[in-house]
N, C-alpha and C positions, 0 to 999 in steps of 0.2 A: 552693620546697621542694627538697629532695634530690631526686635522680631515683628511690632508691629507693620515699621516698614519694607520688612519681609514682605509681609503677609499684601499689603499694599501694592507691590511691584508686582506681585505672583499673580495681582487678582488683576492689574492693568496688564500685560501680558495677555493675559487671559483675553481680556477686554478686546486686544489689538489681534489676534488671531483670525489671518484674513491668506488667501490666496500668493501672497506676494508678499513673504516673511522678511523683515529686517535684520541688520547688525544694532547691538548693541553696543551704546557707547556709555562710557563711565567716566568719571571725575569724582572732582573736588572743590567747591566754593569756598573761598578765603576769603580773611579782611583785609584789601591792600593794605594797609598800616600797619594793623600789629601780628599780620598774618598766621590769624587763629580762626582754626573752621567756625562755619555760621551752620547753623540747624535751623531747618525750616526756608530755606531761600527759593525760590520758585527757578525751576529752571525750565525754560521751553524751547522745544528741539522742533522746527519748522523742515517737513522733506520736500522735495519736489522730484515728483517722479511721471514723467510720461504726460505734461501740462497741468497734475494734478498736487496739490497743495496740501498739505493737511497739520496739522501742530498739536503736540505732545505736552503735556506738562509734568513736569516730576519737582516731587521735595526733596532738600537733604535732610539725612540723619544725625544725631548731633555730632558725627563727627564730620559732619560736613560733606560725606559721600552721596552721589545720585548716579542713579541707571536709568535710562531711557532708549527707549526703539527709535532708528534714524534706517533712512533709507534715499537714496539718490545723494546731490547737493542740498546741503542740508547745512542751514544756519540756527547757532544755538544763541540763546539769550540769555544770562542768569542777574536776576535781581531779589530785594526784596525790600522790606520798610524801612527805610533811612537811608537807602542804599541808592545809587546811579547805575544804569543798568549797563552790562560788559557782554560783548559778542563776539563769539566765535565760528567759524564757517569749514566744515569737514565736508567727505567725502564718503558714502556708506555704499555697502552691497544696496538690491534691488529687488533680488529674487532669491527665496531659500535662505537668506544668509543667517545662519546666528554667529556669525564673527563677533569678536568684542575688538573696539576700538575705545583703546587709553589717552584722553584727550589731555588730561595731567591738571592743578591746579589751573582755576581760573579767580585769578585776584578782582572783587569787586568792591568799586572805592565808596563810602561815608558821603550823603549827601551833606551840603551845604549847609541845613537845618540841622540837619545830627553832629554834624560839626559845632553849630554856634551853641549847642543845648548841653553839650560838655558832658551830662549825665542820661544813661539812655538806661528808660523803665521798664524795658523789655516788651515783648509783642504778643498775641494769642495763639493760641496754636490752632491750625488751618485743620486740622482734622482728628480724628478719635478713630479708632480700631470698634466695631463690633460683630464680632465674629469675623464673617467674609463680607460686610460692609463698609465703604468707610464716611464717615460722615463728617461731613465738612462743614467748619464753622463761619458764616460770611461774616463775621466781627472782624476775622483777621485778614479779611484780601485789603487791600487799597485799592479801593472805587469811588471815582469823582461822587463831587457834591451833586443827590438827585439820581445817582443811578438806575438805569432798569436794571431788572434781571437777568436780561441779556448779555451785559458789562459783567454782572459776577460769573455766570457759566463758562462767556472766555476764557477767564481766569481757571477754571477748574481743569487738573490733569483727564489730558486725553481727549480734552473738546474743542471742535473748530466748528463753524459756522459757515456755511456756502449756502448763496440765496437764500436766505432766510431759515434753513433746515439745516437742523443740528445734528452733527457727523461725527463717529469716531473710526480713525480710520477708513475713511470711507462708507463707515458704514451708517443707516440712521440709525438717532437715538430718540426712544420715546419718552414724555416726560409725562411722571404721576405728580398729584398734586395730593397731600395725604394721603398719599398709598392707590388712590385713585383715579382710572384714565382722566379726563376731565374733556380733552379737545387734542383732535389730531392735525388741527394748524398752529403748529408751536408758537408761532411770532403772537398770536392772538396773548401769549400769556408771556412771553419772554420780553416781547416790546413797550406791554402796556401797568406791567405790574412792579412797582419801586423794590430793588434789592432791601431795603431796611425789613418788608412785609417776609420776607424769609428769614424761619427760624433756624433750619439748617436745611441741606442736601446731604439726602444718600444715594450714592452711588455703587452700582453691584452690575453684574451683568445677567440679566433675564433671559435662563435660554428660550427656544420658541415649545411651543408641546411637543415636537418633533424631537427635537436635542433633547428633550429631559427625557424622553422615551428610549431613543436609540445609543446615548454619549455621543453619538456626530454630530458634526455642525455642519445643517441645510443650508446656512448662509439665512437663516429668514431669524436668528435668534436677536432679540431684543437690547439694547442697550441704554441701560433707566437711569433717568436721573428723579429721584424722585423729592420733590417739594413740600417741605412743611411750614407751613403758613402761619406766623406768630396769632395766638388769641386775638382776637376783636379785627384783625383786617378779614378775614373771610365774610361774606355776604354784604359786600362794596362795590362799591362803581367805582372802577379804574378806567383812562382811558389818555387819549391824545385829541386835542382841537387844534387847527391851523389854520392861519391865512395868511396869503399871498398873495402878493397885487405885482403883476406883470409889465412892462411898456411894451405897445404901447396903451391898451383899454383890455386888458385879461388880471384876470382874478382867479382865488383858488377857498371856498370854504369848505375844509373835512373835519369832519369829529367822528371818532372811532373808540366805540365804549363796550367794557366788557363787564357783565354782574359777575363778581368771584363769587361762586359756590361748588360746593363737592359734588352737590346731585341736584342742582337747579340752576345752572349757570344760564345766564341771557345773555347775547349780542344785539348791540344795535351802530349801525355806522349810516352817513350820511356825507353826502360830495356832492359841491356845485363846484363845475370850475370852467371854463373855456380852454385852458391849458393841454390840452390833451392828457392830463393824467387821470382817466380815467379807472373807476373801479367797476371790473368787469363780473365779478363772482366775489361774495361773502359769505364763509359759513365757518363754521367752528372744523370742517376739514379741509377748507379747502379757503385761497386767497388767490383773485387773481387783481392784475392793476396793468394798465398802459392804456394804448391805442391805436388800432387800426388806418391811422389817418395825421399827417401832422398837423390838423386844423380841426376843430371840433367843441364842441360842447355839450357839459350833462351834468342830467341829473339824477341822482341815483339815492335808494336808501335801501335797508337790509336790515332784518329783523331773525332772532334765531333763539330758541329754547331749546335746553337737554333737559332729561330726567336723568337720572339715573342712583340703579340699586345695586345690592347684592357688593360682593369682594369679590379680589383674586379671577379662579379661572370660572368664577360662577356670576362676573359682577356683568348686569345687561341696563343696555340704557335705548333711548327712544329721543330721535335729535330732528323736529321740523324749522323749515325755513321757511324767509320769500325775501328774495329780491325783487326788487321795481327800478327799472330805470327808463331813463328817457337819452338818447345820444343823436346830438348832431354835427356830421362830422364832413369834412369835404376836401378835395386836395385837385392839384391842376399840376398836368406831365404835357412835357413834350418830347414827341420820340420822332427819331430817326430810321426809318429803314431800307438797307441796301440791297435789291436781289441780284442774283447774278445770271448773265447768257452766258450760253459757250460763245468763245472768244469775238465778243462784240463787249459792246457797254452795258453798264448797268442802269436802272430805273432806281428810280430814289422815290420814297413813301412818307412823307411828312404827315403827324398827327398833333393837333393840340386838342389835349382831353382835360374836360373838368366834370367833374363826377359830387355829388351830393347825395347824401343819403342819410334819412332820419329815420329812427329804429325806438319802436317802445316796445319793450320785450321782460313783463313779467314772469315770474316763475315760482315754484315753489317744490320745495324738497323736502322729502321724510328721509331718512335714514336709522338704521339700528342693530341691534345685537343680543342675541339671547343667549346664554351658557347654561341650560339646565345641571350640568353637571361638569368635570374636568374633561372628557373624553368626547363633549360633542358640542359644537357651536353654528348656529346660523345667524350668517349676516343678510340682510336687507334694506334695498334700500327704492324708491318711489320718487320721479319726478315727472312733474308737468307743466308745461309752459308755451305760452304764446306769444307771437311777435305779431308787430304791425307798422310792415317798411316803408318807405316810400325812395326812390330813388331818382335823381335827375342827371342826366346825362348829356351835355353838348360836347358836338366831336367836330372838328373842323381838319378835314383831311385834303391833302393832294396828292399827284403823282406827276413825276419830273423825269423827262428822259435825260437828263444832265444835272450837274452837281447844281442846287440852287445858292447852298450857300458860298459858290465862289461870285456870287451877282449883288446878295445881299443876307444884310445876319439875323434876317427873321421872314424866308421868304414867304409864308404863307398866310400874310399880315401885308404882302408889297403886290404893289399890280404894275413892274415900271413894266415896258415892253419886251423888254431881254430876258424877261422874266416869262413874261406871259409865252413868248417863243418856246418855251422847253418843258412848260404846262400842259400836258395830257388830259389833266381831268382833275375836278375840285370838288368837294361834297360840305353841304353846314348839313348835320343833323343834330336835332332835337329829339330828346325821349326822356319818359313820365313812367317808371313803372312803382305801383304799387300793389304788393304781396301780403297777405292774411297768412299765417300758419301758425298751427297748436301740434305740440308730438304727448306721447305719456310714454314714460320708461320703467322698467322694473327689472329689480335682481333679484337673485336668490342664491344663497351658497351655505351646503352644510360640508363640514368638517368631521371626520370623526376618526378617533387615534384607535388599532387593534393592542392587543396583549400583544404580539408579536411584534411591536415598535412599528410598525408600518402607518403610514396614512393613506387616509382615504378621502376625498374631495368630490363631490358632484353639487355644480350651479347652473343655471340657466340666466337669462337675458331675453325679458320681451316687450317688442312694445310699439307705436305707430306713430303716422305723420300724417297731419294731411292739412292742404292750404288751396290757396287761388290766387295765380296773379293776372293783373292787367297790365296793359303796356300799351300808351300812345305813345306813338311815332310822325315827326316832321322831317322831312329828307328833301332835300337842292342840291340837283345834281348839275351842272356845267362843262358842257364838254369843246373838246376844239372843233371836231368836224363832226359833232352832232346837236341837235337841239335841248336847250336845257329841258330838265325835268323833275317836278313838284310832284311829291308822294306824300300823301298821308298814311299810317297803318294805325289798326287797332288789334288786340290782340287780347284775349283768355284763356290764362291755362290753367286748368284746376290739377292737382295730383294727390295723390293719400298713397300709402306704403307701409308693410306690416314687418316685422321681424320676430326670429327666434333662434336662439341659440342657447345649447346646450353644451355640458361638456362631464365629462369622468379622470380623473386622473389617479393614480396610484403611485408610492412614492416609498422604496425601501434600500435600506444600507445592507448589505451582504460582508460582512466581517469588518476590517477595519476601513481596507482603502479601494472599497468597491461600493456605488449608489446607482443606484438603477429607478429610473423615472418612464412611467406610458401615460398615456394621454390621448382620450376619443375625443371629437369635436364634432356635433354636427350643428349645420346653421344652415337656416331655410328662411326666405325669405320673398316677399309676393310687393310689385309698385303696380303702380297704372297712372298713367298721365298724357294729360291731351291739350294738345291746343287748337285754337281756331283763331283763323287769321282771317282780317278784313284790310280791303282796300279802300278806304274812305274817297279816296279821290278819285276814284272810278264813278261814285256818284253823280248824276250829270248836274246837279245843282248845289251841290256841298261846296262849300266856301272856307274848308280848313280852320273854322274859327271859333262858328255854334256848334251846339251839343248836337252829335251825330245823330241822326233818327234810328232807334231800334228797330222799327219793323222794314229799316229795308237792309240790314246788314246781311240778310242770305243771299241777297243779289250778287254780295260785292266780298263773298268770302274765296278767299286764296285757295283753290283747294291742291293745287300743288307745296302748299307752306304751309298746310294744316295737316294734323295726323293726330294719330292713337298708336299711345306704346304700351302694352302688358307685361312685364317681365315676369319668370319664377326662376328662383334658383336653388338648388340642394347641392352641400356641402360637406365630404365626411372628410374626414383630415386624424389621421394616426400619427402621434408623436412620440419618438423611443431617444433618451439620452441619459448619458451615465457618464462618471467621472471615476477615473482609475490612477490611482498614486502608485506609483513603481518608481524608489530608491529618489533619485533629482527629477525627474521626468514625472507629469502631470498631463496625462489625454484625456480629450474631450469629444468623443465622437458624437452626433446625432444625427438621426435620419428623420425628414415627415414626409408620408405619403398622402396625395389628397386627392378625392375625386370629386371633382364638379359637374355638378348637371343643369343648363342653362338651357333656358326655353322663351324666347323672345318674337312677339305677334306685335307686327308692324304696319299698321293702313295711311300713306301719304300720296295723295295723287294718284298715278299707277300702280304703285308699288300698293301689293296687297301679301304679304309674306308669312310666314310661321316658320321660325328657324327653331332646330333642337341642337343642343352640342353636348358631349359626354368626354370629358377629358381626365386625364389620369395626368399626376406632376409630381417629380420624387426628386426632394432640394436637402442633398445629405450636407454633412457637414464633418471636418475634423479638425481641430487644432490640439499643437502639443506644447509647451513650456519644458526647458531644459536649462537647469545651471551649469556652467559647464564647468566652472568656478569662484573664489570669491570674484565679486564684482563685474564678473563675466554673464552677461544670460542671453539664450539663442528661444525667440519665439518665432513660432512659424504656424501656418494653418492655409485651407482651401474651403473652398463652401459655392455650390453650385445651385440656381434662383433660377423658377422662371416664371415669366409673367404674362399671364393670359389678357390675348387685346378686346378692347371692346368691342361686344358682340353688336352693338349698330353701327359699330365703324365695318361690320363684315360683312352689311347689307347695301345694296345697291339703290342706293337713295340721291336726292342732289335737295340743296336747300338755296334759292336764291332771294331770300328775305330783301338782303343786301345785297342789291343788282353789279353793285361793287364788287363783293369778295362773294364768291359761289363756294359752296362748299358739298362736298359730296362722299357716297362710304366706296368701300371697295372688299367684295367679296372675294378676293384671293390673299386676303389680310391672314397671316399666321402669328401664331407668338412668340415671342420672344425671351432668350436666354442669355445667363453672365455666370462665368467662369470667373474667378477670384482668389487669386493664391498669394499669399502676405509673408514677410520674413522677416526678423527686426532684429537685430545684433544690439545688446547694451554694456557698455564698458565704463569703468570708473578707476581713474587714476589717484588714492587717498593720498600718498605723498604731496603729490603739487596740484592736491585740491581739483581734481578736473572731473567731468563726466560730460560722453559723448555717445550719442545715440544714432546706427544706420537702419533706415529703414529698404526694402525693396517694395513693389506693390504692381501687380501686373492682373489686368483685368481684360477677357477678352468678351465680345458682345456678339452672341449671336441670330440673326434676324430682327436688326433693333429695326424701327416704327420711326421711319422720318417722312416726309410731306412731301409732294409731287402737285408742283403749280404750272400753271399754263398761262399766260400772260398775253391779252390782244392789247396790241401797241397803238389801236386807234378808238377802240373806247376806253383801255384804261382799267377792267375790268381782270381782274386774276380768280382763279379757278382753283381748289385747292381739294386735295384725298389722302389719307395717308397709305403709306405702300410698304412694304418690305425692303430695306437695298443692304446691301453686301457688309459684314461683321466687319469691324473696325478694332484697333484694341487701346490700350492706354497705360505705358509702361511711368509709374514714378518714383524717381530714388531722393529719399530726403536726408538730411543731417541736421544734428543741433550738439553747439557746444557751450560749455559754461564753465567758467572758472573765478573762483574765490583770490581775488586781487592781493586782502587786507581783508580784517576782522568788517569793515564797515563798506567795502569794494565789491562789486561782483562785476565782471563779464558776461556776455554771452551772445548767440546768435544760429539762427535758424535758414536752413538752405535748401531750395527743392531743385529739382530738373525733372519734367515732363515730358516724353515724347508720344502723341497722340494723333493713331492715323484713323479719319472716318471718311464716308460715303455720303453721298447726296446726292438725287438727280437735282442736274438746274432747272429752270424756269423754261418749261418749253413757250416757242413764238409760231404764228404763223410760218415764219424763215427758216423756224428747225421745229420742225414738230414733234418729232422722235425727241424725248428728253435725254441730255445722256449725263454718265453715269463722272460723276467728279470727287477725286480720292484728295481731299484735305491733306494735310501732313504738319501736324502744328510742333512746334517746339518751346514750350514754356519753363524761365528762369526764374526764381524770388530768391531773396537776399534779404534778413533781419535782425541788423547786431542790435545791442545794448549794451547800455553803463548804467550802473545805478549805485548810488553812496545811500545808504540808510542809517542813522542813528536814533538816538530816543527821541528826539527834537524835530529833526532836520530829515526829508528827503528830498534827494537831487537823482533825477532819473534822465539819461537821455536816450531813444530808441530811432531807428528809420526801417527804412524798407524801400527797395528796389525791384517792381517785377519787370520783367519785360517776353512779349510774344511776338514770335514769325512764323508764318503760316503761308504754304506752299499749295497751290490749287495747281490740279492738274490740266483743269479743262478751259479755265478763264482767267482774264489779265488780274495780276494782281493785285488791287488796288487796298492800298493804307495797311499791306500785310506787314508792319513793325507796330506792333503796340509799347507802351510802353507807361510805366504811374510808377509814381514816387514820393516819401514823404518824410522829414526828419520831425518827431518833438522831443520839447522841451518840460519837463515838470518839476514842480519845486512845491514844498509842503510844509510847515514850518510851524509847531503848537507850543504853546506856552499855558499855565493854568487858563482858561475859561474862552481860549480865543486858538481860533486854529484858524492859518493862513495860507490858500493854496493858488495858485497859476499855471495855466499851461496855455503854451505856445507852441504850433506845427505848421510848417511848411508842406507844400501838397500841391503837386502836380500830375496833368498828363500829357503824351505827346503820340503824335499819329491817328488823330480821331478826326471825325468827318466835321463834328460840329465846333467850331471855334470858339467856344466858349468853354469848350471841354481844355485846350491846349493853350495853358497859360498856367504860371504861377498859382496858387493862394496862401495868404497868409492867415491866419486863422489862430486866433488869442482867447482865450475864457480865465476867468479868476474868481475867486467867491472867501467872503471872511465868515466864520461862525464865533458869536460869543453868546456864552453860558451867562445864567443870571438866575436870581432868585433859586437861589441855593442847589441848582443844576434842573429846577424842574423848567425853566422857560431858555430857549434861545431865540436869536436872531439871526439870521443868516443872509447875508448880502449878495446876491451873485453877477455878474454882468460875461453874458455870452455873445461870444462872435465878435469881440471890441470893433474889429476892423472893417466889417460887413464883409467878408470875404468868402464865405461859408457855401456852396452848392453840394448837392446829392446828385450823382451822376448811376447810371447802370449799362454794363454792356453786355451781349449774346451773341458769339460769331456760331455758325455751323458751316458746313459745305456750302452752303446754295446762297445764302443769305447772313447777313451781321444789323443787327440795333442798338443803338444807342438812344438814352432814354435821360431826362432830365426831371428830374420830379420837385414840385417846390417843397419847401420844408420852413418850418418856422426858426428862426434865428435872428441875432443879432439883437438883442432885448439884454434889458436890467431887471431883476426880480428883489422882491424883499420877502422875506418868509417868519414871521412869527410862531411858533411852536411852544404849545403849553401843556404839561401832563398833569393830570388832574387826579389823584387820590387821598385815600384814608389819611388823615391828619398824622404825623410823625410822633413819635413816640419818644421818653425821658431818655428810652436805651439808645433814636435814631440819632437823637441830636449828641449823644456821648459820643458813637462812632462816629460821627462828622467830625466834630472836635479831634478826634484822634488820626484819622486818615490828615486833615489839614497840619496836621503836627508831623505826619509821616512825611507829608509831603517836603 
């Protein structure tokens, strides 16, 4: 190779130096025709190792040679301008490995164009050598008409993209703009800014201050891609506008715009949609988007300024925000649940919930950074923000001493006789609550590096809460053998809550392959929150309709369901871990010791309490890594957790709000512990292309925290406390295999087996009062091949999955203990210039479920076309989901005592149209060259 691309490979190498070292593989790119090396051909080497994904890019030199790092199954790609792209699919080490793998020539044929064009003018060269940077020229990639700069950084060796954050190696990378931090939510600038507005990338690896201190790598070093921004596009509005119009009456309008500047950049975004795609958080660090609900609507807008000065390790900047939004969101479930007697029958618990809740929750943020110097930096950061919720709740419940839906398929919507027969009790309630709360938060964190390469870290965290809610309540109760019963409640809860948390850490390497890390924590923290309950219908004149009269609410306040809670807690927590390399072998021991000090005053009813607890908790840890050879690696590790229970679950209290379900604590509650020992065997066969992975995984639980119900059989009424009952454990062995068919073929499939024994007490009755104690034994199978053909054009994928569960109770009959879900698809994806075409079809089922709409077939169809226009800055995108209507969201929960099955509605089966338009800086004499010439490449 050239010595530049010496220097090139020496410094990605570098780049990719991570915990879990690869084989290297080498070749050659030739011209199938006149089988003469190509220089400069892109090659990309895709690994998959342990579900994780990541991709390589390397250039050849003019003699056509490239090296790249590969690890697991691994498909390589090599193309370049005029070219059709050729694939190859190997087999690499995983851990440790620096084997070299000789892949030999790979012949890539002359596209089409370059065929008809007879004489070819030769291409630019993708990058330049300076010093230890290399700088990349975006003239020479082939990127669609309209590109962002997200489509060019793909392109660049050593970079992949996972949600939205850009990764080398697994690791992130940070991106400068002019040399410049600018924003630490990359999409804000990779998404929204046209590749043409780059004048080149340099790429280098940034250690952290730690590494340029010590020569170790802490793992926290920097990987930069830094941007330079051609004359006259910086201090512009870039950005993206949309809209979507939904079947059957949902819409979507977002516009999300960014001012480019080096040290004044502005955000501004805006979303109306009904769609549920809502935007939750917008700032220059931070993006969030979705929704808490399949139904919903909002409104939201987000405003944001940076300053910022200074360079390098001295460069500080000052970033305020605010969001505003308005969401309204709503969703309706219907659940099933089964409890269990000892060996009698079980009662069955029908619920249909529809729940509403509108949320206006302003906010605003400061955030920043100072570097007086190289050796010392503080960050901070301020936020404050208010809500104001309101939420509606109708729950329409029953309880059935028999299966209801062998009578009929919605039974608590039917009143036929045979029905009403096996009717226990039925409740409609209605409820209103609306919540006020504001919190403030604060950080603080200084850094400072000694002469001794050591670091030093102390920050704290502080800051409060405090709100009020009310809560009306309408409750119709009906029973068999008792009188119905009309309640009203009213309800006020104010509460406010303080925090503080501090911490020190220290951080130093001891020769080459010894790091030694401590770490103090203390966190203190102070609530208080009370409610007071009224019984509106205790009124002797109240009519459930008018505005309650306040001055007679002390008549009629609950004082068994009203109470005063104070909590104080103090928290020290020592953390000791260090990493030790000896020859293949890599340990990782750490131990925290923590001590809690919990002080909780409790006034409800009788109960008038002050509980104190001092507990001491030491959760070590050790795992080791060992190659045992090529492509051979044994990992193994233990790690022992325990988890302290709620100190009002430890208090002798009882809540009967809900005359229905009683709930109450229990002062012989202890805490609970999990033992966790893991082992994982990875093997790779390079010959015949395979890699196969065993895992082992054995967890045992000591004193876990399960539920003790009591059940009266002729109100209908269950009782419920949580308890301690006897440790269970949970042994699972998994596998997965993959194998490379053909250049364009893959194999593969994923296999677990579960054996998992727990505890539960049943449901005690009148008939057994004494609850007794029932040892689960469940046995869980899944099964998940694949096929998939990928070309440049073309993917064909098809996948399924078979789980199936049996579950063995020792104390009660066993009913629906075969579970069983099932699903094959189908996908197919198909691009051509300006139009990309995809479909997928999945079959899906289950069988052994209580509710009968869970045990049947579905068919279930989606498809969607996109075409590119106006020179790639606008498309269209067609989508049509659920063709078939076939589509449900199902959920299930067995434990000892009890199993649920839960159906929740979801939005589907709709057509959507989406319009997308990116709006920037006017293109320039040079964009419109490179257009002309990538369309020539093409």
């Amino acid at each position: 190779m050239k010595t530049s691309r010496k220097i090139f490979m020496v410094m990605l190498l570098a780049m990719l130096s991570v915990s879990a070292a690869a084989d290297v593989v080498v070749g050659r790119v030739i011209d199938a025709m006149t089988k003469q090396p190509l220089e400069d051909a892109v090659v990309a080497v895709e690994s998959h190792v342990d579900r994780i994904s990541f991709v390589i890019n390397a250039l050849t030199d003019s003699l056509g040679n490239f090296s790249s790092d590969a690890m697991g199954m691994a498909t390589l790609r090599a193309t370049m301008v005029g070219y059709k792209t050729t694939i190859r699919r190997f087999v690499a080490g995983d851990l440790g490995g620096n084997d070299t793998i000789h892949i030999g020539d790979i012949a890539i044929e002359p596209s089409d164009i370059l065929l008809k064009s007879a004489v070819v003018q030769g291409h630019a060269k993708r990058f330049t050598m300076r010093g230890d940077t290399v700088v990349f020229n975006p003239a020479a990639f082939n990127l669609s008409e309209g590109a962002r700069l997200e489509e060019l950084i793909k392109k660049l060796p050593g970079v992949t993209i996972k949600d939205g954050q850009l990764y080398w190696m697994d690791k992130p990378i940070r991106i400068l703009m002019n040399g410049q931090p600018m924003m630490a939510n990359n999409d804000l600038l990779t998404q929204q800014l046209p590749a043409e507005a780059v004048e080149n990338i340099k790429a280098y690896n940034k250690a952290s201050k730690m590494k340029e201190r010590t020569g170790k790598d802490d793992g926290a070093e920097d990987h930069v891609l830094d941007i330079t921004i051609k004359p006259g596009f910086l201090d512009k509005w870039y950005g993206t506008a949309s809209l979507t119009g939904q079947t059957p009456k949902r819409a979507q309008v977002n516009l999300d715009a960014t001012y480019l500047s080096i040290h004044d950049p502005v955000l501004a975004v805006f979303n109306w949609d009904n769609l549920v795609n809502h935007v939750l958080e917008k700032s220059f660090s931070n993006s969030m988007t979705g929704s808490y609900s399949p139904f919903g609507r909002q409104l939201f807008g987000a405003l944001g300024y940076k300053h910022q000065k200074g360079k390098d390790s001295q460069a500080s900047y000052i970033s305020p925000f605010l969001n505003i939004g308005r969401t309204d969101t709503w969703q309706n479930t219907h659940e099933t649940e089964e409890t269990f007697f000892p060996k009698q029958d079980r009662t069955f618990q029908l619920t249909d919930h529809y729940v509403r809740k509108n949320v206006f929750n302003p906010k605003f943020m400061l955030e920043g950074e100072w570097q007086p110097d190289s050796a010392n930096s503080l960050s901070y950061s301020f936020e404050a923000g208010y809500s104001k919720e309101t939420h509606i709740d109708n729950t329409l419940y029953g309880v059935y001493s028999a299966d209801p839906y062998s009578l009929v398929d919605n039974p608590l919507h039917s009143s036929i006789p045979a029905l009403l027969a096996i009717r226990t009790v039925n409740s409609d309630t209605r409820q209103t609550t609306r919540e006020d709360a504001s919190n403030v938060q604060g950080k603080l964190k200084w850094t400072h590096f000694f002469a001794d390469k050591s670091k030093l870290e102390i920050g704290m965290n502080a800051g409060g809460k405090s709100g009020v809610l009310r809560q009306s309540l309408n409750r119709d109760i009906s029973y068999v053998s008792r009188a119905p019963i009309s309640e009203v409640q009213y309800g006020r809860a104010p509460s406010h809550s303080s925090n503080l948390e501090t911490f020190v850490s220290y951080d130093r390497w001891f020769g080459r392959n010894c790091r030694l890390s401590a770490k103090y924590e203390y966190d203190y923290g102070r609530s208080f929150a009370r409610k007071d309950l009224y019984r509106l219908s205790d009124l002797p004149s109240y009519d459930g309709l008018s505005p309650f009269p306040q001055d007679s609410l002390n008549r009629v306040r609950d004082v068994n369901n009203s109470y005063r809670r104070r909590d104080v807690s103090n928290s020290q927590k020592i953390s000791l871990d260090a990493t030790w390399n000896v020859a293949n072998f890599q340990f990782f021991p750490s131990l925290e010791v923590q001590n809690l000090h919990r002080q909780l005053s409790y006034l409800r009813g009788r109960v008038d309490t002050t509980a104190t607890r001092r507990d001491w908790y030491v959760r070590p840890e050790f795992f080791v890594h060992w190659k045992i050879r090529k492509g051979v690696t044994l990992k193994g590790g233990y790690e022992y957790s325990a988890t302290p229970a709620d100190q009002l679950s430890q208090i002798a209290w009882v809540d009967n709000t809900n005359p229905l379900y009683i709930t109450e604590g229990n002062p012989n509650l202890k805490d609970s512990y999990t033992h966790h020992v893991s082992l994982s065997f990875l093997g790779n066969i390079a010959r015949s292309v395979q890699s196969f992975q065993f895992t082992a995984d054995y967890r045992r639980f000591v004193n876990p925290i399960g539920t003790l119900f009591s059940y009266n059989s002729t109100t209908g009424v269950y009782r419920s406390r949580p308890i301690n009952v006897r440790g269970g454990y949970n042994w699972t062995f998994s596998g997965s295999y993959q194998r490379a068919l053909s250049d364009y073929f893959t194999m593969g499939g994923r296999s677990s087996v579960s054996l998992i024994r727990s505890y539960g007490y049943l449901t005690a009755t009148p008939l057994t009062p004494t609850p007794a104690l029932n040892r689960s034994q469940q046995t869980q199978f899944s099964f998940r091949p694949n096929l998939v053909y990928e070309s440049q054009k073309l993917l064909l994928e098809l996948a399924g999955s078979y789980s199936f569960s049996y579950r063995n109770n020792s104390e009660t009959f066993n009913y629906n203990n075969r579970l069983g879900a099932y699903f094959a698809n189908f996908t197919a994806r198909y691009k051509i210039p300006n139009w990309t075409f995809q479909t997928n079809f999945r079959v899906q089922g289950y069988h052994g479920y209580v509710v009968p709409a869970m045990n049947r077939p579905r068919f279930i169809w989606d498809s969607n076309i996109d075409w590119g226009f106006l020179h790639g800055k606008a498309h269209l995108k067609l989508s049509v989901d659920d063709i078939l209507n076939q589509q449900r969201r199902f959920f299930t929960d067995i434990s000892a005592y009890s199993r649920t099955e839960i159906i929740y509605g979801t939005m589907h089966h709709f057509a959507s149209l989406t319009f997308t338009y990116h709006f920037d800086a006017h293109k320039t004499k040079e964009g419109r060259e490179r257009e002309k010439y990538n369309k020539l490449s093409e």
